[in-house]
N, C-alpha and C positions, 0 to 999 in steps of 0.2 A: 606528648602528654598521655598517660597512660586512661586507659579507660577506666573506670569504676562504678561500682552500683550507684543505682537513680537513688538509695538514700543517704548517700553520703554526699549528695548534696544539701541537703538542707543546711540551715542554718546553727542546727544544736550542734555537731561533730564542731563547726569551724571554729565554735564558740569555746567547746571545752578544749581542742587542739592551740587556741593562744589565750585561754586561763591560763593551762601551764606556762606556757612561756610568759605571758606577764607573772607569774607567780617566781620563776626559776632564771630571766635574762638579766643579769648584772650584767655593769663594764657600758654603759652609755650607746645612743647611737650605732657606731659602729658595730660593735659587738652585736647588737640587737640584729641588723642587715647579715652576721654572721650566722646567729642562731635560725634566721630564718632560710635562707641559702640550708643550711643542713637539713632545715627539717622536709621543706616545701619542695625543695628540688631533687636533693640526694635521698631523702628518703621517702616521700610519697610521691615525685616526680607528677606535682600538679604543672610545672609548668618550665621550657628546657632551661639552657643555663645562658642561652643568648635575651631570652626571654624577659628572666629575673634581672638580666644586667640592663636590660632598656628600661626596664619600671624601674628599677633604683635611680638611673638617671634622668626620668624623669622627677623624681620627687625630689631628688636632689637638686631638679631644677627651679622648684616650685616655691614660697616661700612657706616655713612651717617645720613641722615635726617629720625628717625624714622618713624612718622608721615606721611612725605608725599610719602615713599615709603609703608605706607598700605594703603594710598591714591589709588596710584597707582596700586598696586593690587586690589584693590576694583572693581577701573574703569577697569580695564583688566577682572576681574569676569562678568562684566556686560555688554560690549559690546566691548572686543578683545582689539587690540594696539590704535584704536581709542580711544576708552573708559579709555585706561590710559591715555592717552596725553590731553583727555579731562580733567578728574581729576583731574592731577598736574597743567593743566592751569587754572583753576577756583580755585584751592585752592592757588595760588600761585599770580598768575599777580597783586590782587589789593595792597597787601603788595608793592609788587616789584617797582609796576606802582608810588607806592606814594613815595618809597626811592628816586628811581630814579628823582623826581620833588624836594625833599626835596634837593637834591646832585645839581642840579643845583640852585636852589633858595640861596643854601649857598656856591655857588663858584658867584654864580653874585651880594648878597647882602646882605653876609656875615660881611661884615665889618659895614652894618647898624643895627646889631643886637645889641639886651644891649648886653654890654659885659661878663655878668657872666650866661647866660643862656649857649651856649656851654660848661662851666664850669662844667653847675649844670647836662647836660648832660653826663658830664664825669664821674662825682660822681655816679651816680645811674647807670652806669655800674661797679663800685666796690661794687655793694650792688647787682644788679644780678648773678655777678660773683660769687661772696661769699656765694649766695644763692644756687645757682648750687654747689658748690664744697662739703656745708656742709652734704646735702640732697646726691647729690651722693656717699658723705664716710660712709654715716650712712647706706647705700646700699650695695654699693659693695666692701668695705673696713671693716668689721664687728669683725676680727682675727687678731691677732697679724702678723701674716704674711703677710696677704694684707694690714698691714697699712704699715708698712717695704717697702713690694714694691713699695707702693705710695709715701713715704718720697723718696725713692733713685730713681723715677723715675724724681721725681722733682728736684730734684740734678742735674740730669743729663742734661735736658731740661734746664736749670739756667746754667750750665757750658761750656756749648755746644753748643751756642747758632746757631744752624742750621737748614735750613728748613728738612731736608732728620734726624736731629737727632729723630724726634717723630714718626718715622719709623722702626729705630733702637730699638726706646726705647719701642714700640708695637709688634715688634717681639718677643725680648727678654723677656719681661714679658707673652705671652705667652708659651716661652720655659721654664720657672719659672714656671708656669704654671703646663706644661703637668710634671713637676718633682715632686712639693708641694702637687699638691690638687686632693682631691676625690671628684666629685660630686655626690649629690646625687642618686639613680635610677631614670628612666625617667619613667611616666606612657605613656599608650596610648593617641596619638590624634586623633583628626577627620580629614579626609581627606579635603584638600582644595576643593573646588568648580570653580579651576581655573585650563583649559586644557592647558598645555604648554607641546611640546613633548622635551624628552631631547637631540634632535638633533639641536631643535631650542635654547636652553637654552645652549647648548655647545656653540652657535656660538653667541649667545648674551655674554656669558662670554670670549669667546676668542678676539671678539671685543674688551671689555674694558682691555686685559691686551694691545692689540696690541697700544690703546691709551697711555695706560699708559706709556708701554715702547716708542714708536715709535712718539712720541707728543713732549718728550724734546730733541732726535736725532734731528727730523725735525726742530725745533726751533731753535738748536744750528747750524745747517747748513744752517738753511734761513737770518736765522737773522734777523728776520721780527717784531717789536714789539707784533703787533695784534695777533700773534702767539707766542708769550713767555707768554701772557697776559691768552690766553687762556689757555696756556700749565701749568702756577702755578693755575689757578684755580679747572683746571679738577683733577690735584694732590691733592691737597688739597680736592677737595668733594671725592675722593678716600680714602684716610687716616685719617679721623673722624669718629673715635669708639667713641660712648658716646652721642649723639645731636649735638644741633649746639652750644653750648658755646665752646665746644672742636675744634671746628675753629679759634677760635681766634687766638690763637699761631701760627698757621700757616698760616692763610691770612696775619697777622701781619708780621711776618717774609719774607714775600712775597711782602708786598706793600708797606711797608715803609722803610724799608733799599734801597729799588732800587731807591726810590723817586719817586715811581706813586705819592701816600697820604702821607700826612702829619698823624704823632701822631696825632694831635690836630683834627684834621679832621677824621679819623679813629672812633677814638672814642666817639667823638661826634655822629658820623652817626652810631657806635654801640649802642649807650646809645638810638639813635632815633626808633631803630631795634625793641626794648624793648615795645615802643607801640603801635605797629603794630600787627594786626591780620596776620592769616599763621606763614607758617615755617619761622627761625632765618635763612634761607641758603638765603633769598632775601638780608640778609647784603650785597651777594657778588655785586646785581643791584646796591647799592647806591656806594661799590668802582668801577665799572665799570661806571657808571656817573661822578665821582668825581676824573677820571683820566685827566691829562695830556694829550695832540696828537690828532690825527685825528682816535683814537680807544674809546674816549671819547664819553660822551654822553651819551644819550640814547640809541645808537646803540653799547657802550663800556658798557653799563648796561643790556642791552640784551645779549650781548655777555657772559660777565661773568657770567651771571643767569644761562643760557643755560651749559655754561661748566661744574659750579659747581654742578649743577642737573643730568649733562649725568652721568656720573659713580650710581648714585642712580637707574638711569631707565636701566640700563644695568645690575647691580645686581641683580633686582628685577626679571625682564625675568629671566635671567640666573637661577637663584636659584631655583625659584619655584619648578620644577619638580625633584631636587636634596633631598630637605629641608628631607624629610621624614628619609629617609636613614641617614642623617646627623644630624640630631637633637637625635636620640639616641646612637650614635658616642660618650663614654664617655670621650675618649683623649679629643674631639676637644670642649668639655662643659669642662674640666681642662684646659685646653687654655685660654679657653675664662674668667674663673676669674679670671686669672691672667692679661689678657688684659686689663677689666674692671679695676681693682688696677691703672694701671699706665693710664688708664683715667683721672683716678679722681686724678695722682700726674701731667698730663701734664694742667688740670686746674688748679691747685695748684701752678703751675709754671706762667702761664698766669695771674691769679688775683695778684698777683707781681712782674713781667715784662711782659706789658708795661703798666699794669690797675692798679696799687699802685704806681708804681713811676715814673708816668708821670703825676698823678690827684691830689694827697693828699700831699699838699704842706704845709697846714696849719693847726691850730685848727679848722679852720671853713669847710674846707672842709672833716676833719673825722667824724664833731659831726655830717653833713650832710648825710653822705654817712651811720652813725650809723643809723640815724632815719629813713633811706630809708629802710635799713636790716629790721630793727623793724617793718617798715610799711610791706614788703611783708611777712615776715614769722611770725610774731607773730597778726597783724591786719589782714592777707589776703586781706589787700588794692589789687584790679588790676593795674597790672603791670604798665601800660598805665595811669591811673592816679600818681601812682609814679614819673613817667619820666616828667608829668605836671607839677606837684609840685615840683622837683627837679628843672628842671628850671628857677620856678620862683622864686623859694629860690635861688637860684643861681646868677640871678639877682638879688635879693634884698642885698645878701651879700657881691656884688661887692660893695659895696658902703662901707664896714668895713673895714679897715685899715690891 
């Protein structure tokens, strides 16, 4: 790691260094792990390249927003718990900042839009979703056995339709798991470049179970909305193995049945998610805007950002000074593909309840949502132009019968 002056540590450089790139990282996830690989390693050489590849697998391990929890490590590398909180805020707020204006713009003049544009929004969320699902089975579904698990995981999530069932169904498939599979041998890594002692990472992890468990207690004894509000969200950034498509089933399950959002609303503001720079977890600012009550708003879109993000920055601490010991742990890598499998069946479940049959009513909205698919994975259209053009397809085809 190269040396550099005592002020480039602080926390302003890290901050304005992933503005940009929240400002500038289209193409989801992945792409994001790319953008930062160029910038962090190749070009400022904060940290080597064996390095970058063990924080990605670790976040990869972890459940949550990959991306911006080695965001977060990065900024934590460079200048302490400042330096992270700098990091997720520069990579994160201008996505957020813009759902958030979008969520009020279409609760105040929504009804002046054409009318097939939230449509065509809807459709190219069956064409990202789809895109996600195929690309992550061709990954971590490869064997007869993980495809098995992904079919009956989706079964389950379809039968069962409960928020607390993709909990169940992420346990059990890692108990499937540590039974089925061998992993390979692990080779050596390099040591992180991030000081975290494991006294402070016990209690950063013991914080977020105490949220986890003691967040729906307090909610169900206050009764307080603003606090149920926050209490599904923090669940939910807790229980996402896989990205942020793997949210869907469960923000869904969480905001629409109680009646914060609307389907129609939901996914539209998913389909708008789509082209936006930064992490997919800003979805949660535009349902935090686009609620009901005096939790509403901008300050109901803060709120939920914030929730769905804490369990990520409390992992992240927490783990670090763990990861070593546990990354060559070959139970908890047989776990984890079995975990993986029912990832990609609880998308599987989602791109068919509530993103198939709530959008694809007609011919015209399949042939659309086909040519969306075609446009990301066989033209490598960006995303963000997709979602453009869908809309205005979308509009145009309100006018066909």
């Amino acid at each position: 790691m190269a040396n550099t002056p005592r002020e480039d540590r602080t926390p302003w450089p890290v901050f304005l260094i992933f503005l940009r790139l929240g400002l500038t990282s289209f193409g989801g996830p992945i792409a994001h792990l790319g953008y930062f690989r160029d910038e962090f390693v190749t070009r400022r050489r904060w940290l080597s390249e064996h390095s970058y590849a063990d924080l990605v697998s670790l976040c990869q391990f972890l459940p949550g927003p990959a991306s911006s929890q080695v965001g977060m490590a990065l900024g934590l590398s460079r200048a302490g718990y400042r330096g992270a909180l700098a990091a997720w805020a520069g990579f994160t707020l201008p996505s957020a900042l813009a759902l958030i204006l979008f969520a009020l713009g279409l609760a105040d003049y929504g009804q002046a839009l054409p009318p097939g544009i939230l449509q065509g929004l809807k459709v190219v969320a069956v064409a990202i979703v789809a895109q996600a699902v195929w690309g992550m089975a061709r990954t971590l579904c490869p064997d007869a056995p993980r495809i098995s698990l992904m079919a009956l995981a989706t079964g389950v999530v379809l039968l069962v339709p409960c928020a607390w069932t993709a909990l169940g169904v992420i346990t059990g498939a890692g108990l499937v798991g540590l039974t089925l599979f061998k992993p390979a041998d692990v080779i050596g890594h390099a040591p992180l470049p991030i000081n975290v002692s494991r006294r402070a990472g016990a209690c950063w992890l013991g914080l977020f179970v105490i949220l986890l468990i003691g967040l729906p207690v307090l909610a169900q004894w206050l009764a307080n909305p603003t606090l149920d509000m926050i209490e599904a969200f923090y669940r939910s950034g807790s229980l996402v193995f896989g990205g942020g498509h793997v949210m869907l089933p469960l923000l869904q399950a969480e905001v629409v049945p109680s009646g914060w959002v609307s389907n129609p609303t939901f996914l539209a503001g998913y389909g708008a998610t789509q082209a936006m720079p930064g992490p997919l977890f800003t979805f949660a600012a535009f349902l935090g805007a686009s609620m009901q009550g005096p939790q509403a708003g901008v300050l109901g879109g803060l709120l939920c950002l914030v929730a769905i993000f804490a369990p990520s920055w409390l992992l992240v601490m927490g783990s670090l000074p763990f990861w070593a010991p546990l990354r060559r742990n070959r139970r908890m890598q047989a776990a984890m593909l079995g975990i993986n499998a029912a990832v990609v069946g609880l998308l599987l479940a989602a791109l068919y309840q509530p993103v198939w049959t709530s959008t694809i009513g007609r011919p015209a909205d399949f042939a659309l949502a086909l040519l969306a698919l075609v446009a990301l994975t066989a033209w490598k259209v960006p995303p963000w132009w997709v979602v453009v053009g869908c809309g205005v397809a979308g509009w145009l085809l309100s006018a066909v019968p």
